[in-house]
FIKOLZA-1660 file (N, C-alpha, C; in steps of 0.1 Angstrom, whole numbers, plus 5000, padded with zeros to 4 digits):
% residues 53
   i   px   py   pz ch aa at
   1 6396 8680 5388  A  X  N
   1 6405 8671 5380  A  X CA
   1 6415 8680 5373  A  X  C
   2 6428 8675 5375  A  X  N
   2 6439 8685 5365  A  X CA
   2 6437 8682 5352  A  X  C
   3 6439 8693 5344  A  X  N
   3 6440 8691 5331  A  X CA
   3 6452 8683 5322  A  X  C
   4 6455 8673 5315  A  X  N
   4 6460 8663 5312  A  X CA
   4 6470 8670 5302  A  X  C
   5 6493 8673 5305  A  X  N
   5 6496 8680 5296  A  X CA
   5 6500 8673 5279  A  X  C
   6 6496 8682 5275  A  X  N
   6 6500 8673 5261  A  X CA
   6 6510 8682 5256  A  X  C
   7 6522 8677 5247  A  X  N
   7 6534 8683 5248  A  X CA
   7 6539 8692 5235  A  X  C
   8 6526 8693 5227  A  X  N
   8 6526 8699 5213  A  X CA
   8 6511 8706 5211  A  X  C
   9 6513 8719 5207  A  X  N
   9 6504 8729 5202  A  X CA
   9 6505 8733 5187  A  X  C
  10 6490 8731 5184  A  X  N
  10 6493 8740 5164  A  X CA
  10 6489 8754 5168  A  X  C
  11 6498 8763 5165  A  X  N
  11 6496 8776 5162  A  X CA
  11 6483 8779 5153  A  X  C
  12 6478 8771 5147  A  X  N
  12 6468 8775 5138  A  X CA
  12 6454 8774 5142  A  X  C
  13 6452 8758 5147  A  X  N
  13 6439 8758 5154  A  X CA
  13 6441 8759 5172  A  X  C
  14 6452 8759 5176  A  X  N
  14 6451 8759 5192  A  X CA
  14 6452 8749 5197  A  X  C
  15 6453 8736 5194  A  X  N
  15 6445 8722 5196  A  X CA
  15 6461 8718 5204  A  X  C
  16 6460 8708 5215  A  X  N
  16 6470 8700 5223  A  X CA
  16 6469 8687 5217  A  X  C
  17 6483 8684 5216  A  X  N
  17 6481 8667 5216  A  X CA
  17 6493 8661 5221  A  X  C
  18 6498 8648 5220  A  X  N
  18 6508 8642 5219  A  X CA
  18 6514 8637 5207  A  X  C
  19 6527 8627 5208  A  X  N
  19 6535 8625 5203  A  X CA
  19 6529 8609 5197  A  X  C
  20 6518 8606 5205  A  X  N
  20 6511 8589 5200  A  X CA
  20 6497 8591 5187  A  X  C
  21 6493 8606 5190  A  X  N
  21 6483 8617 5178  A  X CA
  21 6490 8620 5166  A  X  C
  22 6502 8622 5167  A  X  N
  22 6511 8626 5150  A  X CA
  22 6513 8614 5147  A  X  C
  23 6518 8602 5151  A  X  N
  23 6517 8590 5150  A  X CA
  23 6510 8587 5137  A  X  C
  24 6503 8588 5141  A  X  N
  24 6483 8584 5131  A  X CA
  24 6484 8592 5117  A  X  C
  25 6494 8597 5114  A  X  N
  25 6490 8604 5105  A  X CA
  25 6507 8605 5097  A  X  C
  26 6507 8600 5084  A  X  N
  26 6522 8593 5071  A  X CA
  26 6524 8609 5072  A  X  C
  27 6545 8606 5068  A  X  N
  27 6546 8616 5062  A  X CA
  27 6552 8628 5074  A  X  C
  28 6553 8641 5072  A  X  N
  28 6559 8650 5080  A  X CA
  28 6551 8654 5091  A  X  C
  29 6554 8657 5102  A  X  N
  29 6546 8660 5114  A  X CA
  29 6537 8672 5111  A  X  C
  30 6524 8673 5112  A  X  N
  30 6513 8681 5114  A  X CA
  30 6502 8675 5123  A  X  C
  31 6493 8688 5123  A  X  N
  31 6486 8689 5139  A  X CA
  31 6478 8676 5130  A  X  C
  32 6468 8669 5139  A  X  N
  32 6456 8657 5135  A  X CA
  32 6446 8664 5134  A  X  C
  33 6445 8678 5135  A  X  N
  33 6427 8682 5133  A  X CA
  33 6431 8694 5127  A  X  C
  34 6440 8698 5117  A  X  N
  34 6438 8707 5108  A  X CA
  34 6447 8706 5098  A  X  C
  35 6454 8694 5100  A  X  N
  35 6470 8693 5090  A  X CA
  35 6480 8706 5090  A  X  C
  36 6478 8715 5098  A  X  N
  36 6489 8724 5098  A  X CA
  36 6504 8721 5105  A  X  C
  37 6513 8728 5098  A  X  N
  37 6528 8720 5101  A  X CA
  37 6530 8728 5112  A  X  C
  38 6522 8737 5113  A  X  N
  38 6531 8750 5126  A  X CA
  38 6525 8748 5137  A  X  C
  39 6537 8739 5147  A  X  N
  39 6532 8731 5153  A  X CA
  39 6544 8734 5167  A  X  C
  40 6544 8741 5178  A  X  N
  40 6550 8739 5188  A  X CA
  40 6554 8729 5198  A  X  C
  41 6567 8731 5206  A  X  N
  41 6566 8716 5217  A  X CA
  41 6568 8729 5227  A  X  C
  42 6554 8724 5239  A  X  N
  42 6552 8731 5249  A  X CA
  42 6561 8730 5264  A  X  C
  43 6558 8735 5274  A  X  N
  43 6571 8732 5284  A  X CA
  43 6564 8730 5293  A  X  C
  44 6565 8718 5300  A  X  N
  44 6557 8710 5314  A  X CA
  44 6553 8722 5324  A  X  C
  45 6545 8722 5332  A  X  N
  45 6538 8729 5336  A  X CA
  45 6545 8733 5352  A  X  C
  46 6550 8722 5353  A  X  N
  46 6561 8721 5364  A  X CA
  46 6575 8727 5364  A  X  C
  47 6577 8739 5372  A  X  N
  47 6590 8745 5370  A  X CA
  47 6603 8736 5377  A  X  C
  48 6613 8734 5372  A  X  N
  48 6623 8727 5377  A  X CA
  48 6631 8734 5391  A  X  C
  49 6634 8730 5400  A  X  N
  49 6639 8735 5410  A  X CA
  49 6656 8734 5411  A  X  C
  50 6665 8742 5412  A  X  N
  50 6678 8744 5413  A  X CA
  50 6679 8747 5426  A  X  C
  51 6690 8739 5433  A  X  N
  51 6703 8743 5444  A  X CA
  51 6710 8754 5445  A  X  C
  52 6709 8760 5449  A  X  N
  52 6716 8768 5452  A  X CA
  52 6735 8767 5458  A  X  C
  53 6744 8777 5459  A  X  N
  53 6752 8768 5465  A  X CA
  53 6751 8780 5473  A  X  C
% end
């Protein structure tokens, strides 16, 4: 089974989530399982493909 990507990382505990997880929680964006603000947006796992000319 693939692993499910979730599009934000906290630097602090490691933890993945989404954008429907910060939701749940008033107030300025932090992770949901450690309240830390230092919080990354990760890059799809899938590399985009360019044309060449």
């Amino acid at each position: 089974m693939a692993r499910e990507w979730k599009p934000y990382l906290c630097l602090r505990c490691k933890k993945t989530f989404d954008q429907n997880d910060i939701a749940l929680i008033p107030g300025p964006m932090r992770c949901p399982y450690c309240a830390s603000r230092l919080i990354v947006k990760t890059r799809p796992p899938i590399a985009k493909t360019v044309k060449t000319i």
